[in-house]
N, C-alpha and C positions, 0 to 999 in steps of 0.2 A: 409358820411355814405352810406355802400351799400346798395342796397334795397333787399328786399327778393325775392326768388325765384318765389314765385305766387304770380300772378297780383292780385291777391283781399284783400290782406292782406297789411295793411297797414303799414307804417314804422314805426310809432311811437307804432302800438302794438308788432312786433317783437322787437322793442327798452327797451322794460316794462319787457317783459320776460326773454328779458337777462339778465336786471339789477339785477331780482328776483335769477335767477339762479348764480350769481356772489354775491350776499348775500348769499343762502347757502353754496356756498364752502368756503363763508371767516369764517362763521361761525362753519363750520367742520373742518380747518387748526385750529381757536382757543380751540376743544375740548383738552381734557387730558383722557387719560383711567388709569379707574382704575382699582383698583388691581384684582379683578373679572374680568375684560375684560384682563389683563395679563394673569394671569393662564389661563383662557377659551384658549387664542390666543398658548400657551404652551403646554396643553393638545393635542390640534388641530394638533400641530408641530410633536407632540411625536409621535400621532397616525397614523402619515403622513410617520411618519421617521420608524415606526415598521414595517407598511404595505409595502413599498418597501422593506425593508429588508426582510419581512417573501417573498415576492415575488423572489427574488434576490437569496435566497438561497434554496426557495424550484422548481424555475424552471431553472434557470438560472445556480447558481453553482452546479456541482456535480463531484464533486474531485474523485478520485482513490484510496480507502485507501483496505489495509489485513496486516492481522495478519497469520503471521507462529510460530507454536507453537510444542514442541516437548511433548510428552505427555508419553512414556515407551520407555525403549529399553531392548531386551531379545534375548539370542543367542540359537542355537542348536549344537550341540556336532556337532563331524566328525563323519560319520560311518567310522569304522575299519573293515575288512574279515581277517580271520586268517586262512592261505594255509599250510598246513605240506608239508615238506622237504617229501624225497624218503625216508630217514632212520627214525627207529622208534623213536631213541632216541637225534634226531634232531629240536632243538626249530622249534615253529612254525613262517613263515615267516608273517608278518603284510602289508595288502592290504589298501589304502585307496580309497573307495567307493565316497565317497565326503566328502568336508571340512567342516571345521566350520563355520557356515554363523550368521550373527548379523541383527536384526530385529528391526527398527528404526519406530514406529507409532507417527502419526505427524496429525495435523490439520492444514486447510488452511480455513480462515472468510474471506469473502469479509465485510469490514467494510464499504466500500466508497457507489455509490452515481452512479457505471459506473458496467457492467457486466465486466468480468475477462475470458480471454479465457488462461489456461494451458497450455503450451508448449513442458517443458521438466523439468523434475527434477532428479538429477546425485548429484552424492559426487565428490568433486575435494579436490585437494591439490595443494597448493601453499604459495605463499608470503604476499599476505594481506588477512583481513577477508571480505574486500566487494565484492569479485569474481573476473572474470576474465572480467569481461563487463567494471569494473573501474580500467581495470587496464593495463599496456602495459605489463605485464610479463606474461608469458605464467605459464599454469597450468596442471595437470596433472588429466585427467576423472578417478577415481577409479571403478565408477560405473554409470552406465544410466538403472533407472528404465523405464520400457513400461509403458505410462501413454495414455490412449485413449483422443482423442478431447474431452476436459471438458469444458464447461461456467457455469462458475459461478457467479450467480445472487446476486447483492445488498443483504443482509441479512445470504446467505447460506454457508454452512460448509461444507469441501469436506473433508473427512478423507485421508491420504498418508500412506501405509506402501511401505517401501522400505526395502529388503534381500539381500546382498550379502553378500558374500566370505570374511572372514578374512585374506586368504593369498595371497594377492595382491602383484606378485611380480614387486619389482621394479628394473631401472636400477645401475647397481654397483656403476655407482658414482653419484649418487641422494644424494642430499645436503639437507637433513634433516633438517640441523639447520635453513637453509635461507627459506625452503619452508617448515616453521610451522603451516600452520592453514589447518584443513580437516573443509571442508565445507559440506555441503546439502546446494544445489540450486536449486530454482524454478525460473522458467522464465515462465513469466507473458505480456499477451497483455491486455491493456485496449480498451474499447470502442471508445477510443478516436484517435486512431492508436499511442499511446504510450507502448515504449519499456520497462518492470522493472525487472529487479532481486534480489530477496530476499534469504540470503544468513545467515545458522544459521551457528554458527563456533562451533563445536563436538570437537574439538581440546583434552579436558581432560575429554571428557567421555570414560570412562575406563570399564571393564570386571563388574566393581560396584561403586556406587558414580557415581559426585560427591554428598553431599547432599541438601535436598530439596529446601534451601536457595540461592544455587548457580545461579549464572546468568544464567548459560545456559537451568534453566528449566525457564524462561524468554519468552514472545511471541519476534519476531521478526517483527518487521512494515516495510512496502512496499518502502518507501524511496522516492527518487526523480527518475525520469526517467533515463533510460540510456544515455548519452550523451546529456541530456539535457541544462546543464552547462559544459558540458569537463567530463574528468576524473577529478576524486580528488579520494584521498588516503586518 
């Protein structure tokens, strides 16, 4: 038997106390808990498993999310000037002053968790409806609205209108069939230095319709980052 550390202490009393202390532990290997001390031990677990999560997700995760939503569209005629000819009894010739422009009001939520800084928003036309960021085929800009440096905060609503021109002309052999979808595009910076474009497809909104049911008055959600995973179609 080893002897104890301090000289004054004798062997046979550090000998008694161990014995003591190796009687209680045998004694608590033979407990059983009961079903009170289960639940008690359960509760404990739950409240252990809540509090890291409510932690986890109120400091730790804070994901990216908005919503693109179209909310009216309404156009304004063309002005026409009417020029008389030199003779009196010479129709009048017809001037156009400016065209017909189409007026697209839109909302932008930040629903996520990160600030949102604006980039650019433009109408394209092309081949798929996720833009031109997922996509290797090129697109054609119809229009780029002037959008000022915007950040958009966790909670806030940023209204978008965008006006142009309805007679966008294009080139003669512009394949129509293969490049069906007109878009509105927003390009979006997250907080995180992540890239997104959100991308509503207008493709069958027409002079009137479609009606209220229709997907396209539908909010749009923010997606996956751009090249986050590759392209995908």
């Amino acid at each position: 038997m080893r002897r104890p550390p301090w000289p004054d202490a004798a062997w046979w009393q550090f000998g008694s106390g161990w014995c003591e202390i190796k009687q209680e532990i045998g004694q608590c290997r033979g407990m059983r808990l009961e079903t009170k001390d289960l639940l008690a031990l359960g509760v404990s677990s739950a409240a252990l498993a809540v509090s890291f999560a409510t932690l986890y997700f109120a400091q730790i995760y804070k994901p990216a999310r908005a919503m693109l939503l179209l909310l009216d569209r309404r156009f304004s005629p063309a002005v026409i000037e009417f020029e008389p000819r030199a003779g009196q009894y010479v129709p009048l010739v017809t001037k156009q002053i400016s065209p017909q422009f189409r007026h697209l009001y839109y909302t932008l939520s930040n629903t996520g968790k990160q600030t949102l800084y604006v980039k650019s928003v433009e109408i394209l036309r092309g081949p798929h409806r996720l833009g031109h960021m997922f996509s290797n085929d090129s697109f054609e800009v119809l229009h780029t609205s002037e959008v000022e440096s915007c950040l958009l905060d966790p909670g806030e609503i940023l209204p978008i209108t965008i006006e142009h021109p309805t007679d966008f002309k294009f080139p003669e052999d512009y394949d129509f069939e293969w490049n069906c979808h007109e878009l509105v595009s927003v390009e979006l910076i997250a907080a995180d230095g992540s890239r997104y474009q959100v991308c509503h497809d207008i493709s069958e909104l027409g002079s009137s319709g479609p009606h209220v049911h229709h997907p396209i008055w539908d909010g749009v959600a923010l997606g996956s980052p751009v090249r986050g995973s590759g392209f995908y179609l």
